[in-house]
SERO-4910 file (N, C-alpha, C, O; in steps of 0.05 Angstrom, whole numbers):
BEGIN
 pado doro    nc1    nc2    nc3   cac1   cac2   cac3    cc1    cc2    cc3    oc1    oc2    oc3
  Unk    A    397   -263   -101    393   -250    -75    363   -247    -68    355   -249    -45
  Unk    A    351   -245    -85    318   -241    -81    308   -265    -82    283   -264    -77
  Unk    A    314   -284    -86    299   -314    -93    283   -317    -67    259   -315    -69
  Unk    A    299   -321    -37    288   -322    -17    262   -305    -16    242   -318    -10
  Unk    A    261   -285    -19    244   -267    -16    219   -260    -38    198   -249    -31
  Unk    A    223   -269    -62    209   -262    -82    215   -294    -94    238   -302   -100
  Unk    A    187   -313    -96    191   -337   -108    173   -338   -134    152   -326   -136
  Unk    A    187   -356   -158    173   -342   -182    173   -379   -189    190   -395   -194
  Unk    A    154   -379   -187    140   -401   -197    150   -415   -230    151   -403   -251
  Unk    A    157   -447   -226    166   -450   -248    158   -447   -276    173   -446   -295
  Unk    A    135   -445   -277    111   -440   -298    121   -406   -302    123   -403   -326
  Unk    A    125   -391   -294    129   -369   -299    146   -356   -312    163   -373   -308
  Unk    A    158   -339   -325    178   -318   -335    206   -313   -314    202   -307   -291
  Unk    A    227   -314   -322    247   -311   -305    259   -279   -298    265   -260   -312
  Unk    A    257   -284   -270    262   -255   -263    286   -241   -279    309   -249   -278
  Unk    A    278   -221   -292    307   -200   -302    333   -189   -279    332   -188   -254
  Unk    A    345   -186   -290    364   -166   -275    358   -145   -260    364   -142   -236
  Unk    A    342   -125   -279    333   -106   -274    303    -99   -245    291    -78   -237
  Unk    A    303   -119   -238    277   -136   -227    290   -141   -198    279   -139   -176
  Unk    A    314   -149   -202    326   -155   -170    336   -138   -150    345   -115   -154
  Unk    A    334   -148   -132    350   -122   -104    361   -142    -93    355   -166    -94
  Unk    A    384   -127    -80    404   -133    -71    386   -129    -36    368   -113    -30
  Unk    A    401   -150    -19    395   -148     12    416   -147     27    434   -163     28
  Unk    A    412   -119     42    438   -110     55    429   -101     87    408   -108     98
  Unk    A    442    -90     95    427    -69    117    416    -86    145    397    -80    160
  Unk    A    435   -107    145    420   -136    160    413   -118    197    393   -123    211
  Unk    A    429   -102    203    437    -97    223    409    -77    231    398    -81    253
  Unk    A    397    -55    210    382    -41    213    355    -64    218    340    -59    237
  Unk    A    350    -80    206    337    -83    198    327   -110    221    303   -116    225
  Unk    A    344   -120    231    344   -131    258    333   -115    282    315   -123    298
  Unk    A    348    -92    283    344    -75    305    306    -64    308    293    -61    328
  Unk    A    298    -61    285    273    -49    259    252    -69    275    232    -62    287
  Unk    A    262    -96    270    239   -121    284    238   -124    303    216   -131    313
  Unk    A    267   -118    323    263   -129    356    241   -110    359    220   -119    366
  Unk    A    245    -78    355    227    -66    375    191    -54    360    176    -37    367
  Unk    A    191    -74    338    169    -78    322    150    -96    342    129    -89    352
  Unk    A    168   -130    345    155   -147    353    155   -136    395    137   -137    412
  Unk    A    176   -130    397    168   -116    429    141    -91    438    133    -80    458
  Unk    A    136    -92    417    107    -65    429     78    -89    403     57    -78    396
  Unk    A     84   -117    395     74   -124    385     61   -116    357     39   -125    351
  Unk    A     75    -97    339     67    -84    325     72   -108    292     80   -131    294
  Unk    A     65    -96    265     63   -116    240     64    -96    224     49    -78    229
  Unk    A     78    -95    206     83    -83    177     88    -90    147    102   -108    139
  Unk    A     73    -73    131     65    -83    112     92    -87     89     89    -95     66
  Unk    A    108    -83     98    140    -88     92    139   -115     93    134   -127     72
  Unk    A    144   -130    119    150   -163    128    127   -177    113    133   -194     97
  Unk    A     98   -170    118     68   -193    119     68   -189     86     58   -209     75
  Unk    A     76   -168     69     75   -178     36     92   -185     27     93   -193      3
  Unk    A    117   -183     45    152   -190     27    156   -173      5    159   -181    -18
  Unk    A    158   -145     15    155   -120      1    195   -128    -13    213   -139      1
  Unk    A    197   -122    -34    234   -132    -39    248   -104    -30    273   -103    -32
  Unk    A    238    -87    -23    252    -49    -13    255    -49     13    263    -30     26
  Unk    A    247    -79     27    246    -67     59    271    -66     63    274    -51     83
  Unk    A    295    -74     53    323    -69     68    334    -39     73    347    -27     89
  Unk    A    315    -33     42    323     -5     33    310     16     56    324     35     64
  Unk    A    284     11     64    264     28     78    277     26    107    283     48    117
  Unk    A    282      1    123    282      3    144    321     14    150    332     16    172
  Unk    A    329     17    132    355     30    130    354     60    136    367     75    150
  Unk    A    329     63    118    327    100    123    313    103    143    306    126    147
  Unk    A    306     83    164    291     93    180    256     87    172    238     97    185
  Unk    A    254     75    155    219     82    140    207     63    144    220     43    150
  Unk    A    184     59    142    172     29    159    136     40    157    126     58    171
  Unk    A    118     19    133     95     24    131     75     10    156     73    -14    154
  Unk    A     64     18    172     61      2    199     30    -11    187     17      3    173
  Unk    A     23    -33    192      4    -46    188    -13    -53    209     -9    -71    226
  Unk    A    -40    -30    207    -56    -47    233    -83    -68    230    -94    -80    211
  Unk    A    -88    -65    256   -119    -83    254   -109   -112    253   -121   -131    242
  Unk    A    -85   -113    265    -77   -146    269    -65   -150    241    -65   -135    222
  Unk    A    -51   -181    243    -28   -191    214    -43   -201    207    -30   -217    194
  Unk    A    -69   -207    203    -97   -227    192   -122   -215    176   -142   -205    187
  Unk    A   -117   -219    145   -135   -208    127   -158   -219    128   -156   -242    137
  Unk    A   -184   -212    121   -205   -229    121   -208   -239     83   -215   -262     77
  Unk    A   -201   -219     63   -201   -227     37   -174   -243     25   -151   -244     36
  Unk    A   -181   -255      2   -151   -277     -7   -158   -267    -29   -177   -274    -44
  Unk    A   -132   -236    -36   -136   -229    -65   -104   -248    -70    -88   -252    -52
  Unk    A   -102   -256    -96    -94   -275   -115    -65   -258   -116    -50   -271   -131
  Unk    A    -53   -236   -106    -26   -216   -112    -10   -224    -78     14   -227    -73
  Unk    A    -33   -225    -59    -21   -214    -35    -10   -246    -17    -21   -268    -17
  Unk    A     14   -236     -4     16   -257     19     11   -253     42     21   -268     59
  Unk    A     -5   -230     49    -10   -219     88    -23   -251     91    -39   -263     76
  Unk    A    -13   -258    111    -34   -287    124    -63   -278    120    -69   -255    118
  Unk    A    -82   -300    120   -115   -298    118   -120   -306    140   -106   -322    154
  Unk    A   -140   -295    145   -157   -303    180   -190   -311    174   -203   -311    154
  Unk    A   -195   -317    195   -225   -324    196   -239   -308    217   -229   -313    239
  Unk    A   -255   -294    219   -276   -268    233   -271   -294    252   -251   -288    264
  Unk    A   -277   -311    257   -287   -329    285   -256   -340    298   -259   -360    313
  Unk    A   -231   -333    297   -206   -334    308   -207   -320    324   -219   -299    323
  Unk    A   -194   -327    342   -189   -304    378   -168   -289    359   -177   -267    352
  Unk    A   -153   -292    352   -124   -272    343   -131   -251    324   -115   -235    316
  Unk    A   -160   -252    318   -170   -231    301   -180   -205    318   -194   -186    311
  Unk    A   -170   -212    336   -185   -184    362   -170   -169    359   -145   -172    360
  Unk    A   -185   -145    355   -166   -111    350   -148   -121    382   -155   -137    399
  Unk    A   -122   -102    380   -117    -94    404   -115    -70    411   -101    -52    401
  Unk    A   -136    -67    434   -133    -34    443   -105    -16    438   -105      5    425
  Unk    A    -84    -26    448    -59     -9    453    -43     -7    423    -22      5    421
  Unk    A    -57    -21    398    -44     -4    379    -39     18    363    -21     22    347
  Unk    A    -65     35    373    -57     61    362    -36     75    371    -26     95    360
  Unk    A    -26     62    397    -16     83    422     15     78    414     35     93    413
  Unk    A     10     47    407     40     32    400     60     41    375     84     44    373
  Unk    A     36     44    356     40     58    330     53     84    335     74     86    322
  Unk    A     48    102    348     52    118    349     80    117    368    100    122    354
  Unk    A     84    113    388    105    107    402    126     92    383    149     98    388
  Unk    A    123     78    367    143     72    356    152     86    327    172     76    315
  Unk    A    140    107    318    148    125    305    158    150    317    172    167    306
  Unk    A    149    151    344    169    168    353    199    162    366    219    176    368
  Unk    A    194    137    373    228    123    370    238    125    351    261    133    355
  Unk    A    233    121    326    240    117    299    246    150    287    253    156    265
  Unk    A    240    165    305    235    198    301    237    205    270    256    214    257
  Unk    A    203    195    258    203    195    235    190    223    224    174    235    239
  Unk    A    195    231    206    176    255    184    158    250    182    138    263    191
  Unk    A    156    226    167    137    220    144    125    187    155    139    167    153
  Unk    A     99    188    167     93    153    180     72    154    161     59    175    157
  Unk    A     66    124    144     55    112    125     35     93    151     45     80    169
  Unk    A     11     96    146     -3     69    157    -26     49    143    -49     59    144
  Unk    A    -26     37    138    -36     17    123    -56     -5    148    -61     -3    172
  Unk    A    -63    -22    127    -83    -36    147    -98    -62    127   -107    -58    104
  Unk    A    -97    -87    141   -116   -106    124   -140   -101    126   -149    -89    146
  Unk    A   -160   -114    101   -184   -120    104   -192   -133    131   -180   -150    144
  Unk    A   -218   -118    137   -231   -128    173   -265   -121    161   -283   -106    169
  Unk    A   -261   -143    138   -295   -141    132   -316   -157    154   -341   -157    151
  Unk    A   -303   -169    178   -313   -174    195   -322   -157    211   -339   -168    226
  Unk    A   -319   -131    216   -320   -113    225   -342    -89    220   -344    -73    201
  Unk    A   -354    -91    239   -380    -61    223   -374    -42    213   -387    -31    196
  Unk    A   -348    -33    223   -342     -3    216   -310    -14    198   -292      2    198
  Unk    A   -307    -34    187   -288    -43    177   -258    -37    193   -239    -33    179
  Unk    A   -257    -36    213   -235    -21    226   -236     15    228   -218     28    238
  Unk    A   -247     21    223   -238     54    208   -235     68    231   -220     88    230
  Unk    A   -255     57    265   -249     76    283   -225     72    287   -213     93    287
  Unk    A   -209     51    290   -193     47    295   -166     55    285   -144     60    296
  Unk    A   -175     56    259   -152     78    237   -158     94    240   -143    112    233
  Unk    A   -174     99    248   -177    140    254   -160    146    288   -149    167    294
  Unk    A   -163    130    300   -149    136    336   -118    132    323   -102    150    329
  Unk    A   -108    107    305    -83    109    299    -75    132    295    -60    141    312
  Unk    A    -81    147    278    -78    166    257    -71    195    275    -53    211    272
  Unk    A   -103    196    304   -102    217    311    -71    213    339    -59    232    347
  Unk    A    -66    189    347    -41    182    358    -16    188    346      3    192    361
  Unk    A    -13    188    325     14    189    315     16    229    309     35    244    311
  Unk    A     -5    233    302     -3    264    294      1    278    327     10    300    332
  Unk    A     -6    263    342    -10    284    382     23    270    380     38    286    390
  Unk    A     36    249    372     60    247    391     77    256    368    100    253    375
  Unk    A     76    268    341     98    268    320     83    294    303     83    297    278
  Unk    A     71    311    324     61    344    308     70    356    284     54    365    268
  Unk    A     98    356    282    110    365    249    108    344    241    116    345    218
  Unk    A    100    318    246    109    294    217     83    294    199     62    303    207
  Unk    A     86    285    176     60    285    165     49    250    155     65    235    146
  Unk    A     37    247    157      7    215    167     -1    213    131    -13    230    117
  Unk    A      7    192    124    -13    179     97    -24    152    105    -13    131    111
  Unk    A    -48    158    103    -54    129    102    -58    112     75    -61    122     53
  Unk    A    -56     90     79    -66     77     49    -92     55     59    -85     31     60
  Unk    A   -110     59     63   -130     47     63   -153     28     46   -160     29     22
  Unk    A   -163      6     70   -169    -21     48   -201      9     37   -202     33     43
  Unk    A   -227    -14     16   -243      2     14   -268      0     27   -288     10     19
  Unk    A   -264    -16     55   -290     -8     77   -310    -17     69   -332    -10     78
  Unk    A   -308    -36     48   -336    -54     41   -349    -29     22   -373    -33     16
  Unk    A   -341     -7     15   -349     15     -3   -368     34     14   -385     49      4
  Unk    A   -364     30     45   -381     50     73   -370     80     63   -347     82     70
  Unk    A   -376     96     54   -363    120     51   -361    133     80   -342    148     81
  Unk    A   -377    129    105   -377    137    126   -356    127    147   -352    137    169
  Unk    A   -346    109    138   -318     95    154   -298    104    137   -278    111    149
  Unk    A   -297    107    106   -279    130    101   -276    167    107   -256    179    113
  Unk    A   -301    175    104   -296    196    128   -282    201    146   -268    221    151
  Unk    A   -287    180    158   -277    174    205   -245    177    192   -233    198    196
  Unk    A   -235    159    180   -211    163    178   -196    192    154   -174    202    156
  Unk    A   -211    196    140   -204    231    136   -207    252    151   -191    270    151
  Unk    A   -231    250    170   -235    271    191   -218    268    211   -219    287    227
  Unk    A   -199    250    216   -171    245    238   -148    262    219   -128    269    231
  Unk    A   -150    269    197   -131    292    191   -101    279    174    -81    293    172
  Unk    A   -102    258    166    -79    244    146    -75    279    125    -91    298    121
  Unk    A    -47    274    116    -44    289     94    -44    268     72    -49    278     50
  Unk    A    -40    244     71    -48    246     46    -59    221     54    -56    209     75
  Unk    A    -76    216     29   -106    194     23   -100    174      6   -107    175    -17
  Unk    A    -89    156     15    -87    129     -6   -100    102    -13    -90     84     -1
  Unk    A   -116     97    -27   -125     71    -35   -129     60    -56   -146     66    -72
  Unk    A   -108     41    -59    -96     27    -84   -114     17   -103   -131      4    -91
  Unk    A   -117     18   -121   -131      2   -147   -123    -25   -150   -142    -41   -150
  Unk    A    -91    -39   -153    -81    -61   -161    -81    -61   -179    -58    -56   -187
  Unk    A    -99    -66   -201    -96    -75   -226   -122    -69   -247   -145    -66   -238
  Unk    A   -118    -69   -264   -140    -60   -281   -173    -77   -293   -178   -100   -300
  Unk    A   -180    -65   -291   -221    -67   -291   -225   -107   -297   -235   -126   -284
  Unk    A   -213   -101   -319   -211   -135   -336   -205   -147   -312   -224   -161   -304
  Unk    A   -184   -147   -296   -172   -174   -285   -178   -171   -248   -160   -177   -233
  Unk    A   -195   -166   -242   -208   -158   -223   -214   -185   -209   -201   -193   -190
  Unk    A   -234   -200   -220   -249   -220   -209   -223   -241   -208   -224   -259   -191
  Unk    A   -201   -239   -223   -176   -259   -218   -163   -244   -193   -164   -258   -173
  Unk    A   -156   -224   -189   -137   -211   -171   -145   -208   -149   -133   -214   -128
  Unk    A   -173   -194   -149   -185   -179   -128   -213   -184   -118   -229   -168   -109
  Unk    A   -215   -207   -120   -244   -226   -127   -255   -221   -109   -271   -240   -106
  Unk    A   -259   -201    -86   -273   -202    -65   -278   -159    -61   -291   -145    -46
  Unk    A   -259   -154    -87   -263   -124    -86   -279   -110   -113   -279   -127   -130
  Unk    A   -290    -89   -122   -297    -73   -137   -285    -48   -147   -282    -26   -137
  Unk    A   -276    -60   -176   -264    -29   -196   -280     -2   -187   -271     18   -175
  Unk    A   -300     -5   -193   -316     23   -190   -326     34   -160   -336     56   -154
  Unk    A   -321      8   -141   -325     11   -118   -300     34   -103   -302     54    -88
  Unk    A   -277     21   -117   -250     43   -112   -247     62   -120   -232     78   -109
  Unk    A   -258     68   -139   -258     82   -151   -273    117   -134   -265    140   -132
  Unk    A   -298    100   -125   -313    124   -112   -302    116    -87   -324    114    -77
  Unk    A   -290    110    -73   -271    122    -52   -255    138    -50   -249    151    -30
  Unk    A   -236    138    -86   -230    156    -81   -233    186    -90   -218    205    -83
  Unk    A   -252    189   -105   -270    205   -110   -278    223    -86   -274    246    -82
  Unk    A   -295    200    -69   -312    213    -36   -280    236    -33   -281    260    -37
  Unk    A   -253    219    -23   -235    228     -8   -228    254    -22   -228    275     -8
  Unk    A   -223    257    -44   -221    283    -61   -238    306    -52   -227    327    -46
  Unk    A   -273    300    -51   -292    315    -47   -294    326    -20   -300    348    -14
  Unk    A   -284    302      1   -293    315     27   -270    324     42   -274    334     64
  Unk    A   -245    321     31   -224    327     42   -203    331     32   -181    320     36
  Unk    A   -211    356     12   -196    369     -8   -166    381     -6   -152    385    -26
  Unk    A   -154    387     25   -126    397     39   -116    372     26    -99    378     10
  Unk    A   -120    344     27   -111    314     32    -97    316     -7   -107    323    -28
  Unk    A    -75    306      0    -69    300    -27    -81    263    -34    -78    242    -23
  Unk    A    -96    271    -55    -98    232    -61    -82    219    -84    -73    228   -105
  Unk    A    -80    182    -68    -59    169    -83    -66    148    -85    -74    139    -63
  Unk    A    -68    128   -110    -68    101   -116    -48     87   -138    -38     97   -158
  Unk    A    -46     68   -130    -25     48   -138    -36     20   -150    -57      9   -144
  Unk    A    -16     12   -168    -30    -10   -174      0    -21   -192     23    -11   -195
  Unk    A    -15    -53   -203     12    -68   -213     10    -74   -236    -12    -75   -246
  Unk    A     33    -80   -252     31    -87   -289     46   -112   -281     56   -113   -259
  Unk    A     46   -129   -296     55   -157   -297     31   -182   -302     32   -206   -309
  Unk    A     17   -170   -296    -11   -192   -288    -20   -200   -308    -22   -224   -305
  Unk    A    -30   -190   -337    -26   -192   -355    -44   -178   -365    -60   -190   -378
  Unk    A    -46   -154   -361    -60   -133   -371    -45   -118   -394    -20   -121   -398
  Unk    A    -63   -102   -410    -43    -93   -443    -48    -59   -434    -59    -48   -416
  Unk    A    -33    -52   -458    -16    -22   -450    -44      4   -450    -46     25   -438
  Unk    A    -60     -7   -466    -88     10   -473   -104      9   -435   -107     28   -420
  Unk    A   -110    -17   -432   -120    -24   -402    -99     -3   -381   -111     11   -364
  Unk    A    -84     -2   -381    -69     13   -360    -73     47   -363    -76     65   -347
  Unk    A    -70     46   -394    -70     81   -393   -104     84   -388   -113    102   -373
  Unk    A   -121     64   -400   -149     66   -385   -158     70   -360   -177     85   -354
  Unk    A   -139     54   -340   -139     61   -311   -125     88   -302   -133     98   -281
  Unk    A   -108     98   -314    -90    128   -304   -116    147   -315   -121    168   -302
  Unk    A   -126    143   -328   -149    169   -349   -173    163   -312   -176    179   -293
  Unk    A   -180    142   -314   -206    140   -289   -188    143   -259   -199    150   -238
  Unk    A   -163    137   -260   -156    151   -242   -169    185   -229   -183    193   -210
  Unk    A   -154    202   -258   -149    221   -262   -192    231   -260   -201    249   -247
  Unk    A   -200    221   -270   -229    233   -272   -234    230   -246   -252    246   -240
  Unk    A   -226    213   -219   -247    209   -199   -219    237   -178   -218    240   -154
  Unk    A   -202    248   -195   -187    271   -176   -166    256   -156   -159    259   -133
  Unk    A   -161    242   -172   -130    229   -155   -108    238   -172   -104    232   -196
  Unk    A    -87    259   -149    -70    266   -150    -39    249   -159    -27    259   -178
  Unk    A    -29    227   -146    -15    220   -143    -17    184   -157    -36    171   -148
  Unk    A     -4    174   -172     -5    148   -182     16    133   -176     33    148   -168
  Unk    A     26    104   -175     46     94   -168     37     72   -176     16     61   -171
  Unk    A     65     61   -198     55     31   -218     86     17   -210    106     32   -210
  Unk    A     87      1   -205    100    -18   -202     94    -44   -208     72    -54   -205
  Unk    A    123    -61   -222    123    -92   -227    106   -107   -208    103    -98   -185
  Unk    A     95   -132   -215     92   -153   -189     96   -168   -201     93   -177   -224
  Unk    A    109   -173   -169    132   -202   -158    111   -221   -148     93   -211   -135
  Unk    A    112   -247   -153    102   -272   -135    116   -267   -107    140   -271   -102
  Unk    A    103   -262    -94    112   -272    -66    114   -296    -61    137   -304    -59
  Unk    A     95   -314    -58     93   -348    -62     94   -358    -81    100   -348   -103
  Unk    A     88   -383    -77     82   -404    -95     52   -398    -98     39   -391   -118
  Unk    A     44   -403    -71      6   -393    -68    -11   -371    -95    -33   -369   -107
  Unk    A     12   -359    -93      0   -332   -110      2   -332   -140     18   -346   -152
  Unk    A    -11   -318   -149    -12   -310   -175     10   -309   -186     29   -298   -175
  Unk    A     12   -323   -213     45   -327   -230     51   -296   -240     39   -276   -231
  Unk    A     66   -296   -253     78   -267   -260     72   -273   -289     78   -296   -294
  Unk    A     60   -258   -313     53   -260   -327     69   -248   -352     65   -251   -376
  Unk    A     91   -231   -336    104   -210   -367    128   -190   -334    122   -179   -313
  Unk    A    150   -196   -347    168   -180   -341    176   -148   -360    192   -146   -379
  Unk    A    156   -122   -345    146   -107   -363    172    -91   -365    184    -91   -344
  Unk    A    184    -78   -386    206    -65   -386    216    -40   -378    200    -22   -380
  Unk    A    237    -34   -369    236     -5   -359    224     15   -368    207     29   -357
  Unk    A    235     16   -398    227     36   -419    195     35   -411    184     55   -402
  Unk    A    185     17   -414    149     21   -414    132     34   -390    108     41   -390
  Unk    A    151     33   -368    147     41   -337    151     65   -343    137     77   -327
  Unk    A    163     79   -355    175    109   -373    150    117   -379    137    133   -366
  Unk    A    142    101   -407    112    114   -419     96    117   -410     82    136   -416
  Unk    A     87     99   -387     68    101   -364     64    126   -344     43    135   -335
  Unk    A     90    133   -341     93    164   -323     86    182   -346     66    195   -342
  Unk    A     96    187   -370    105    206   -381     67    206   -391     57    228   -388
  Unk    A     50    188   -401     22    189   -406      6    209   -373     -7    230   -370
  Unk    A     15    188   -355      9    198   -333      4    226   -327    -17    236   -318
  Unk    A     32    241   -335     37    266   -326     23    281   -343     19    304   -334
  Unk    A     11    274   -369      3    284   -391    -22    301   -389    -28    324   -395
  Unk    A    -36    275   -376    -66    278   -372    -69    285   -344    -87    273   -332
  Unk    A    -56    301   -329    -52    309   -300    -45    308   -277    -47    325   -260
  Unk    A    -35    284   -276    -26    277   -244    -10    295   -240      0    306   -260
  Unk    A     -3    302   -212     19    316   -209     51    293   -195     73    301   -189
  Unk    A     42    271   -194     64    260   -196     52    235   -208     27    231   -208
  Unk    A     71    215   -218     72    191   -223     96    181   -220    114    191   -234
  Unk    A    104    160   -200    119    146   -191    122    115   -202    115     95   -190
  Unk    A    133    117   -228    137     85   -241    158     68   -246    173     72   -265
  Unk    A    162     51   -229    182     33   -244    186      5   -231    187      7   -207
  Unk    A    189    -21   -239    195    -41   -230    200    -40   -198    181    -50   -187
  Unk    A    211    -35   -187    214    -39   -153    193    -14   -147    190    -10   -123
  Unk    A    184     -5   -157    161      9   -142    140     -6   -123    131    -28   -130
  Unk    A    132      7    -98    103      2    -88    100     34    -71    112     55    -65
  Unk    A     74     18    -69     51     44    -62     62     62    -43     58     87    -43
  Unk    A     82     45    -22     85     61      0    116     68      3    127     75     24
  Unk    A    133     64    -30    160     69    -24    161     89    -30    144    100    -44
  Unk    A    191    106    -17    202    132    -17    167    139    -11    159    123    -28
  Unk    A    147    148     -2    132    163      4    141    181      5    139    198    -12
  Unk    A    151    183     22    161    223     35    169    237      7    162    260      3
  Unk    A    179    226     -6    191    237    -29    172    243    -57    177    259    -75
  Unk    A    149    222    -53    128    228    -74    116    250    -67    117    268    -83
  Unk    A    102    255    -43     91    269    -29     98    300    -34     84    319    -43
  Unk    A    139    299    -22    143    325    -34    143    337    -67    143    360    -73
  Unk    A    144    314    -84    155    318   -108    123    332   -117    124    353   -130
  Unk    A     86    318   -107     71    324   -116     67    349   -101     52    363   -116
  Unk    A     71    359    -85     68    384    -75     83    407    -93     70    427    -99
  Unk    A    106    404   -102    121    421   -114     97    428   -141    102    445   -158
***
């Protein structure tokens, strides 16, 4: 059922059982795109071939992706299409904060997740722009509560600001993968660079719960990961979320180790040890699933 959706390269490890989702929900999830692609909007569900979207856009849940479907970086995990700063189709469009927002209030959501590609073309990396999203969806959806998961702004701490000072409840920006395997995965980003982002977001906007996510499969070892939850935990991030990775393409990075449930176990249970107040681990995990539910679980 997942083959379509999740392609695993023949060179690679064969997907488990435990690893697959079932695709159902055809009807939601139809209805989910007409009025996605009618206000021209893109989500980070469809542009990475997230394997939960049947599940998400069933409940209603939908991570909205702005700043256009066109990344400017080619990290080695992701399939969002790549763009070039000098493409016409790379032009912000004014009306999507407005759109964003309008279409979560169709969707008459709680909990809106917004995400966003790299726009290192960009002086302010996008951030005014995530910040007008942000302050749009909170004026049309007052009780719902706003996470963003944000790229790291070329390491501008002042374009992360703009988008904390728009008032998100919670603060997200993913790690991926651990220190070692960086220049393979993320070859255009910095461990320690993320690190103090999310540090800044802790310090300057302490109401904000913070959250990063990242993937095992790549072929990182069990010491490297609890290394990353400990520097998590020192730069004051609240919330963690480890999940398997899937090949999306062929393009992409092979899958290196189909990691076992049980070990996605030890990973939370270390997690919780050394402080987080949640850790969210397991094979179909990503950064932005069940949100609403991490969110409440770390509040409790």
């Amino acid at each position: 059922m997942l083959d379509a959706l999740v392609q695993i390269g023949s060179h690679g490890p064969r997907l488990p059982a435990w690893a697959r989702k079932s695709r159902t929900h055809f009807e939601s999830l139809h209805a989910i795109k007409t009025d996605l692609r009618r206000l021209n909007l893109h989500t980070v569900c469809e542009s990475a071939r997230c394997p939960n979207i049947h599940d998400c856009f069933q409940r209603g849940a939908a991570t909205f992706m702005i700043l256009g479907n066109l990344c400017t970086r080619g990290c080695g995990f992701c399939s969002v299409p790549k763009g070039s700063p000098s493409r016409q189709d790379m032009r912000l469009d004014p009306e999507e904060p407005a759109n964003v927002a309008r279409m979560a209030a169709r969707m008459n959501l709680r909990y809106v997740v917004i995400t966003s590609v790299n726009r290192d073309d960009l002086a302010d990396g996008g951030s005014r722009h995530f910040a007008q999203t942000v302050r749009e969806v909170r004026r049309a959806l007052p009780d719902a509560r706003v996470e963003v998961l944000t790229p790291d702004f070329c390491g501008n701490l002042e374009a992360v600001a703009r988008v904390l000072d728009a008032g998100p409840h919670v603060f997200n920006h993913n790690m991926e993968t651990v220190e070692r395997l960086y220049r393979r995965v993320r070859p255009q980003a910095d461990y320690h660079q993320s690190l103090r982002v999310l540090e800044f977001a802790r310090n300057h906007r302490p109401s904000a719960l913070t959250k990063s996510g990242f993937m095992v499969g790549l072929g990182e070892f069990g010491d490297e990961v609890c290394g990353l939850l400990r520097d998590l935990r020192a730069a004051g991030t609240d919330v963690a979320t480890i999940g398997q990775y899937l090949q999306p393409t062929r393009r992409n990075l092979p899958v290196a180790e189909y990691v076992e449930p049980r070990q996605f176990d030890d990973y939370r249970d270390f997690g919780l040890s050394i402080g987080f107040k949640m850790v969210f681990s397991g094979p179909l995990v990503r950064s932005s699933y069940m949100a609403d539910h991490v969110s409440e679980q770390a509040h409790r």
